[in-house]
N, C-alpha and C positions, 0 to 999 in steps of 0.2 A: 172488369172484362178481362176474360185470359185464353190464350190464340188456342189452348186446350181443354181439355178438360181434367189433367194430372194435376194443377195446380190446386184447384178449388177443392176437388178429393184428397188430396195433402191436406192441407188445411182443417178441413171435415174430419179428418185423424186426428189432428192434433188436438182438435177442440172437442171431440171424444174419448179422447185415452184411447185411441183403437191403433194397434201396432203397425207401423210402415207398413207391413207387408201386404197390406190388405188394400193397400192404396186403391189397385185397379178395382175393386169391386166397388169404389164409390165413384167411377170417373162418372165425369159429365157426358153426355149426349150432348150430339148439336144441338144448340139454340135453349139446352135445358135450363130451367130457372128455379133454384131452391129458395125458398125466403124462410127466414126464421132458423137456419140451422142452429143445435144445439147439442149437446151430449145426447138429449136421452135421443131425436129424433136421427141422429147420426149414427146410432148404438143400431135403433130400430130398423133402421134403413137397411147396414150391416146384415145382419139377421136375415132380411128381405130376401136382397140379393144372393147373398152363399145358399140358399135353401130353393131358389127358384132352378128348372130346370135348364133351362138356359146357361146358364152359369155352369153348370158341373158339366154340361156339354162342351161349351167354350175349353175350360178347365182340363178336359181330356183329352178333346182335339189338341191342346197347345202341349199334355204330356206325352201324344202319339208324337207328335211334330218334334219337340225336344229330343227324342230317342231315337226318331229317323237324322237328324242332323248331326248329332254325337256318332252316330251310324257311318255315317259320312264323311263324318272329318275323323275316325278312323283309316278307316279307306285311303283318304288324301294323303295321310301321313305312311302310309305304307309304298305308297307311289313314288 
């Protein structure tokens, strides 16, 4: 059991070969329950999620949001 869901998607990387970086697109959901993880089913999952639209939504929203705050802490810094 882990109080998140970063931990168990770490792992699902590592037991894939699938590079850190991708952690977030394996997080857990609340109460979600994986049984049987493995490469290929962790690979496939992968796959899933980066392709679904949800995801490249999320993904853009968090690139607009990144370039408003760098925005921002320009600004501060001129202040």
């Amino acid at each position: 059991i882990f109080p998140d869901g970063t931990s168990p998607a770490l792992l699902s990387c590592l037991i894939a070969g699938i590079p850190l970086k991708n952690t977030h697109a394996l997080n857990f959901m609340p109460g979600e329950l994986r049984l049987g993880v493995n490469m290929e089913n962790a690979r496939q999952l992968l796959d899933e999620r980066i392709s679904s639209p949800l995801y490249t939504e999320a993904i853009s929203m968090g690139q607009e949001e990144l370039v408003a705050l760098r925005k921002e802490e320009e600004q501060m810094k001129l202040l």
